[in-house]
FIKEBA-872071 format. One record per residue (C-alpha): x, y, z. Coordinates in steps of 0.25 Angstrom, whole numbers. Example, Ala and Ser with C-alpha at 12.3 -4.5 7.8 and 13.67 -1.06 7.14 Angstrom:
2
{site {49, -18, 31}}
{site {55, -4, 29}}
***
This chain:
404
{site {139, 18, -23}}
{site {132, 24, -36}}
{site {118, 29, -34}}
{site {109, 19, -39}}
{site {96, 22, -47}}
{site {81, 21, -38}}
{site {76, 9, -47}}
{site {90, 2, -42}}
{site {89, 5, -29}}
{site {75, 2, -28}}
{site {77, -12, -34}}
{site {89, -14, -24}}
{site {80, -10, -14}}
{site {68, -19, -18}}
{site {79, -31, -21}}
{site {74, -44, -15}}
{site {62, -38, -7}}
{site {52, -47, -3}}
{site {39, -46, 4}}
{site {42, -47, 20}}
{site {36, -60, 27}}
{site {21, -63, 29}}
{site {13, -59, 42}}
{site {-2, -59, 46}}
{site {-9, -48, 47}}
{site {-25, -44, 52}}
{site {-34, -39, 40}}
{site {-34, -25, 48}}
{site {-19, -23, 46}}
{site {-18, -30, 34}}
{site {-20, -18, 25}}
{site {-8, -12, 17}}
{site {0, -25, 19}}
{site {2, -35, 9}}
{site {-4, -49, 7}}
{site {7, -58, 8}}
{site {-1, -71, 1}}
{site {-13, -73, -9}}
{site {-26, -72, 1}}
{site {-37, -81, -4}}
{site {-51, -77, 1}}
{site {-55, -87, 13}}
{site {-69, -87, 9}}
{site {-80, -84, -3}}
{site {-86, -72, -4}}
{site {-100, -71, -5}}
{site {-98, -86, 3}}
{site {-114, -86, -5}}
{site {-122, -80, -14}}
{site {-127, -67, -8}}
{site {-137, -57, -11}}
{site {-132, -43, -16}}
{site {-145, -34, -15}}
{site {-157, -34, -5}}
{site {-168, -42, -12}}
{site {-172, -57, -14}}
{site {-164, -69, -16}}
{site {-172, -77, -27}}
{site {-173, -87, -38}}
{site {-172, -80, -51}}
{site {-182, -91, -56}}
{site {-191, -85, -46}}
{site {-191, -70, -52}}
{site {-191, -74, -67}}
{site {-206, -71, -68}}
{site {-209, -56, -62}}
{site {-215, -52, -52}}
{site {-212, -65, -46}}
{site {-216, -67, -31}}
{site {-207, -74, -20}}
{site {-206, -80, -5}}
{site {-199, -73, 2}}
{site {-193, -83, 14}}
{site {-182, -76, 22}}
{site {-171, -68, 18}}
{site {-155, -65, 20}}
{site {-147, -55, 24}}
{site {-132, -54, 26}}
{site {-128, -65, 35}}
{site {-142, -71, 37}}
{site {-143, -83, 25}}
{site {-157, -90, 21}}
{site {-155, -104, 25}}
{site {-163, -111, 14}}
{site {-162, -110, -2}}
{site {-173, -101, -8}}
{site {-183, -111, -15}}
{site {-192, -105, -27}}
{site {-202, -94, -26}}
{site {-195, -90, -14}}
{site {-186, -76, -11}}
{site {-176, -72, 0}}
{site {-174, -59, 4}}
{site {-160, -56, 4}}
{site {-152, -45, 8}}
{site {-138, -40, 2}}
{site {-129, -50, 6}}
{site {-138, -60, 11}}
{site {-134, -75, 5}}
{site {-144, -79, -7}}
{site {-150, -93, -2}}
{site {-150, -105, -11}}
{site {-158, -104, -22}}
{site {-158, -90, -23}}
{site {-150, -85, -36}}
{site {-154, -71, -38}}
{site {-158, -58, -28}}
{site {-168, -49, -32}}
{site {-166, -34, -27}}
{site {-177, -31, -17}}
{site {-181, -19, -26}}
{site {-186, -27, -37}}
{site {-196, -35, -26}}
{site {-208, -30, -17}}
{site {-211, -39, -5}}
{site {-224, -44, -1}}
{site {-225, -51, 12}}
{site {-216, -63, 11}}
{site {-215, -64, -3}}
{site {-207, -56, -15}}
{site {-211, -48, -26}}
{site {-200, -49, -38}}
{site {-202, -38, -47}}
{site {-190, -39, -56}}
{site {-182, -52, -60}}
{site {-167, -55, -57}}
{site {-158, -64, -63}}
{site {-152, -75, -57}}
{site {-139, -72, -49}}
{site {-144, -57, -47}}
{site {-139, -49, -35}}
{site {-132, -60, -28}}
{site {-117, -61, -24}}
{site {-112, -77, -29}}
{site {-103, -85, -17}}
{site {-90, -80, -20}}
{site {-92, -67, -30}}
{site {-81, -62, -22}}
{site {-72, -72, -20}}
{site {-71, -86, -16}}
{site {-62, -93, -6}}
{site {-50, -97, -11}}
{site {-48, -83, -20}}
{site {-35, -76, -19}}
{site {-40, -61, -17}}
{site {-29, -54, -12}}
{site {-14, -59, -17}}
{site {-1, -58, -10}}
{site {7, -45, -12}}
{site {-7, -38, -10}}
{site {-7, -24, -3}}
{site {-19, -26, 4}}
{site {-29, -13, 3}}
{site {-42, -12, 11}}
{site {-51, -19, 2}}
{site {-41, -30, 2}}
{site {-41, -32, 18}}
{site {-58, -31, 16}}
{site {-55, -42, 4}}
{site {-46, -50, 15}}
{site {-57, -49, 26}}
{site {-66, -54, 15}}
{site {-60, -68, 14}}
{site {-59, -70, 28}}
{site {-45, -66, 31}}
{site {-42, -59, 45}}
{site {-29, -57, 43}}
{site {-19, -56, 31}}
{site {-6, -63, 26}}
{site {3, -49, 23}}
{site {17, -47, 21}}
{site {24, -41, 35}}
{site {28, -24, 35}}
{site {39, -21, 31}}
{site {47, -14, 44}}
{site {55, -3, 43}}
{site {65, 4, 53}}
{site {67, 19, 49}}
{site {81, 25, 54}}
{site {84, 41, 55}}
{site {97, 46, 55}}
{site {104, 58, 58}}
{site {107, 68, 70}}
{site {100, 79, 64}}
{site {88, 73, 66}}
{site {78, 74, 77}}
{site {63, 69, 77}}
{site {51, 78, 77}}
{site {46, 87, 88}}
{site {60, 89, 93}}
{site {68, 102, 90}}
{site {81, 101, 78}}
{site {94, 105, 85}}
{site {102, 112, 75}}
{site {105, 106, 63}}
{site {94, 96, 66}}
{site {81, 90, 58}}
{site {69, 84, 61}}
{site {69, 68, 59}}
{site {56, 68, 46}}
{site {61, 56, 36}}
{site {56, 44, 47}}
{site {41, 48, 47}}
{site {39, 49, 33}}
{site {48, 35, 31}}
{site {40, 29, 42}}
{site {28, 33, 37}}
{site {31, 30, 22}}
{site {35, 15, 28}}
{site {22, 12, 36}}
{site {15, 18, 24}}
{site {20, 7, 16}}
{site {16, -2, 26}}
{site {29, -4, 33}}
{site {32, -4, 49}}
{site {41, 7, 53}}
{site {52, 6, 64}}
{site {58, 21, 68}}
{site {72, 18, 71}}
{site {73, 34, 75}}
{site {85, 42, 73}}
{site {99, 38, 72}}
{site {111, 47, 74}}
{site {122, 49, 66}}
{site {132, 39, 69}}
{site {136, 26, 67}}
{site {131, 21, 78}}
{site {116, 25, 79}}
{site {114, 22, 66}}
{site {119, 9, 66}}
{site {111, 5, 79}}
{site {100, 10, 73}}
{site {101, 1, 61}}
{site {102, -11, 71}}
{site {91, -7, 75}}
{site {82, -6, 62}}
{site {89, -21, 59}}
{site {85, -25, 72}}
{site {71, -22, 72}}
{site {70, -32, 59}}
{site {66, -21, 50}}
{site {64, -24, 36}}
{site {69, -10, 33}}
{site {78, 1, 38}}
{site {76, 15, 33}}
{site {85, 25, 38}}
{site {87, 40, 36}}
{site {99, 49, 36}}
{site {112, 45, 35}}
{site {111, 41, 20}}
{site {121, 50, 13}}
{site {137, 52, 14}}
{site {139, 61, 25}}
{site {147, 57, 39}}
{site {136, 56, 45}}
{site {128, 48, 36}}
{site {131, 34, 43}}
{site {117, 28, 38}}
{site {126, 20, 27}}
{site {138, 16, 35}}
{site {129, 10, 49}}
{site {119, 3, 37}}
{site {133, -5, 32}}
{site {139, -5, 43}}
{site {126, -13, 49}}
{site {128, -25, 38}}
{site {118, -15, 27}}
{site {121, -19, 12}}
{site {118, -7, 7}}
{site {112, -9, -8}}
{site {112, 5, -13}}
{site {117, 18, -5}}
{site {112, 32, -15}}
{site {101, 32, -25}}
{site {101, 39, -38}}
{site {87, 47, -33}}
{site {84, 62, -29}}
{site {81, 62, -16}}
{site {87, 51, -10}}
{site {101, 48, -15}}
{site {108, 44, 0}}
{site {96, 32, -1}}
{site {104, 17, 3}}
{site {97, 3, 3}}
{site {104, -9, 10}}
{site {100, -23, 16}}
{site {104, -28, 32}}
{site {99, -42, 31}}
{site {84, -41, 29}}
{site {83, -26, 34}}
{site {84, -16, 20}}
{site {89, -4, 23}}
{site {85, 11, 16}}
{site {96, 21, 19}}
{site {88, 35, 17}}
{site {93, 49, 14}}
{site {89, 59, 26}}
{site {83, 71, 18}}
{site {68, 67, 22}}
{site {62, 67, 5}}
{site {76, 58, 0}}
{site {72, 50, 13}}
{site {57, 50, 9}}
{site {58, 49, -5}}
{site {68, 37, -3}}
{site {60, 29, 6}}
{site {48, 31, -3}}
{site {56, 26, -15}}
{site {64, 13, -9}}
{site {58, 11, 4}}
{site {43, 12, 1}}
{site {45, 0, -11}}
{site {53, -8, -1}}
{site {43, -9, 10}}
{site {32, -13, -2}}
{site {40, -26, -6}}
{site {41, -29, 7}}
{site {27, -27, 11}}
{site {26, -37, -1}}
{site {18, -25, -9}}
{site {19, -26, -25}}
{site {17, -12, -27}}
{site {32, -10, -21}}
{site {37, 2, -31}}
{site {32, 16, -32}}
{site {23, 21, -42}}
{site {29, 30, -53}}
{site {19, 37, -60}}
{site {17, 47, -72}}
{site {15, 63, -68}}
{site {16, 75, -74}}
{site {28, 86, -69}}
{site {20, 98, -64}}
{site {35, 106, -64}}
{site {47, 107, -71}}
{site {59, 98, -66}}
{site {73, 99, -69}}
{site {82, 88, -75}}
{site {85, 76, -65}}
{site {100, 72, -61}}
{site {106, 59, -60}}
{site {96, 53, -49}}
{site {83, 48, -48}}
{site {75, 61, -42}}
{site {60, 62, -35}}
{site {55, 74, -37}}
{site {45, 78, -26}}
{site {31, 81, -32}}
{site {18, 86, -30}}
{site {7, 79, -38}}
{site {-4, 85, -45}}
{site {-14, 79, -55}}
{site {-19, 84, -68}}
{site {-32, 85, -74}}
{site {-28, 70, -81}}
{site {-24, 65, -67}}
{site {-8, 63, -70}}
{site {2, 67, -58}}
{site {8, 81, -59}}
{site {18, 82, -50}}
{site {26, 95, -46}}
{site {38, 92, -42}}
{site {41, 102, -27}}
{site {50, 111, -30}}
{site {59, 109, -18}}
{site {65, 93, -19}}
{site {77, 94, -9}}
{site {76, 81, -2}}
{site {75, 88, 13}}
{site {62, 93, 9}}
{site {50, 88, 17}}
{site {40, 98, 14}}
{site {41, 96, -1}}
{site {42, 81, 1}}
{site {30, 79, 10}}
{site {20, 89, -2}}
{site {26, 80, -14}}
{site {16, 71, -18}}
{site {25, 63, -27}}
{site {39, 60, -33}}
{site {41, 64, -47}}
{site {54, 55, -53}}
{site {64, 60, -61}}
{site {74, 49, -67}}
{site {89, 53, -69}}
{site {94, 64, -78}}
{site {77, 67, -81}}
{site {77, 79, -90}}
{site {70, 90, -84}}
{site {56, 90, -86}}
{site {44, 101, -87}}
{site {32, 103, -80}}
{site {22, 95, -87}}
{site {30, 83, -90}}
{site {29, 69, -86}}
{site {34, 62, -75}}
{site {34, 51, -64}}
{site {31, 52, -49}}
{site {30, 42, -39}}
{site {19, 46, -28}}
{site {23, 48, -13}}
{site {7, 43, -9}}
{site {9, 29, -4}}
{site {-2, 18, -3}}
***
């Protein structure tokens, strides 16, 4: 099978993706996930006229001569109404927030007013409609505030809580099983035999899912053979995962059986090798519902594969808009050499100049086993196929590895 170019492969891996299913959840858990249907407000906000300043609720026909002198007959404050319409030559004192009583049509801030007993001096005129919020200035009931497809922030939950909802219509998480493969592997804490690693790629995958609002299933480590690995595919397929990442076991070798369990489990396999730097050994397949990401070993290919194809796949199933990466202009803050015939992504560390455009350094080391360099980039600088080499200075194109 050719190597296919990264925009292919990420159309084939975004073919047919549609939002997952529709659940309920609490206001409190609701933030991050994404609205599944329009939310029209279930009330009018202000429900009435309220005041926006401490001062007197009065009839601008009142004040239109100054000093003008009032009755004052009560007042209201937040949640304690006058129960009767203001008549003429009469005030209310009225706090911020306090509903403005019938008849009432402006409020005059208590700094342009002395008080004298149980009447009001006003010592400056205000218009009509002055310092008061109108029924429904916000919104009303029926509005649709918030659409579907929304990925809800905080002020949207405070929005939501506004309307009256206590819970929220949002498209289910997507659920991911992460799979490990490989005898050499053993999990942190413990002491590598000979010849042995320390087990990396799962936690930053893991955390890389969640992040994007995902659930994440640890499937553990497989061993090489046949027989784990296919078990442990049950296993993903089992638990009703939407999506099962695995690691290791991706390339050519004899004991790379990642290809041959996922086939021989019933996997069609859509595209096996990409034409990118790191990450060529990357494969993509379907088993019924369940899709499948087939991801190299060498922890940045593994990261940097997952970050390209996996990251936009949990977004359209999450029901996001926003599902592709941003690419975005910079400057090279270093020379780089000519590019091959793949698709590479160029580690980078981002700086900013004095007109706020992205530098970005590319680190000198870009081997695709290289955690230390991966975990200081700030960035990935692309280079198309066959680029020409370019000198410090020159522009370019990143893609961002901060996530929100």
């Amino acid at each position: 099978m050719a190597l296919m170019a990264v925009a292919d492969a990420l159309a084939a891996v975004l073919d047919g993706v549609e939002p997952l299913p529709e659940e309920t959840a609490a206001l409190e858990a609701a933030h991050r996930r994404v609205l599944a249907r329009d939310l029209p407000s279930r009330r009018t906000q202000p429900p009435v006229a309220m005041s926006a300043m401490d001062g007197y609720a009065v009839r601008a026909a009142d004040i239109a001569t100054i000093p003008s002198r009032l009755r004052v007959i009560g007042e209201s404050a937040a949640g304690r109404p006058l129960d009767r319409a203001l008549r003429a030559g009469e005030a209310l004192r009225i706090f911020t927030g306090g509903v403005v009583p019938d008849g009432a049509d402006t409020v005059v801030i208590q700094e342009d007013t002395d008080r004298d007993g149980d009447h009001v001096i006003v010592k400056e005129a205000t218009a009509s409609g002055k310092n008061i919020r109108p029924a429904g200035v916000d919104f009303r009931e029926g509005d649709v505030l918030i659409r579907a497809r929304t990925r809800l922030t905080d002020r949207h939950l405070s929005l939501a809580a506004g309307m009256n909802y206590p819970d929220l219509p949002v498209h289910r998480r997507p659920t991911i099983a992460m799979l490990a493969t490989g005898d050499e592997l053993v999990l942190p804490g413990a002491t590598p035999g000979p010849g042995q690693i320390i087990l990396s790629n799962g936690y930053a995958l893991r955390a890389l899912a969640r992040g994007e609002g995902a659930e994440a299933i640890d499937l553990g480590l497989a061993a090489d053979t046949m027989d784990a690995t296919t078990a442990a595919i049950r296993r993903a397929r089992d638990s009703g995962a939407d999506i099962l990442v695995t690691t290791g076991g991706a390339s050519v070798g004899d004991h790379d059986f990642i290809k041959r369990a996922l086939e021989a489990e019933g996997v069609e396999m859509t595209f096996w090798r990409i034409a990118m730097r790191p990450g060529k050994p990357m494969m993509y397949g379907r088993l019924g519902a369940m899709r499948v990401i087939g991801l190299p070993g060498n922890p940045v290919s593994a990261y940097i594969c997952a970050f390209l194809f996996m990251v936009p796949l949990i977004r359209a199933l999450s029901g996001r808009v926003d599902v592709h990466h941003r690419v975005e202009p910079a400057l090279l803050g270093g020379d780089v050499a000519a590019n091959q015939a793949r698709q590479d992504y160029l580690r980078a560390r981002l700086t900013y100049s004095t007109d706020g455009l992205p530098i970005a350094t590319p680190v000198t080391h870009q081997d695709s086993s290289l955690m230390g360099n991966l975990a200081a980039a700030d960035a990935l600088v692309v280079r198309a196929p066959f680029a020409p080499a370019a000198s410090k200075g020159a522009p370019c194109t990143v893609i961002k590895l901060s996530l929100s």
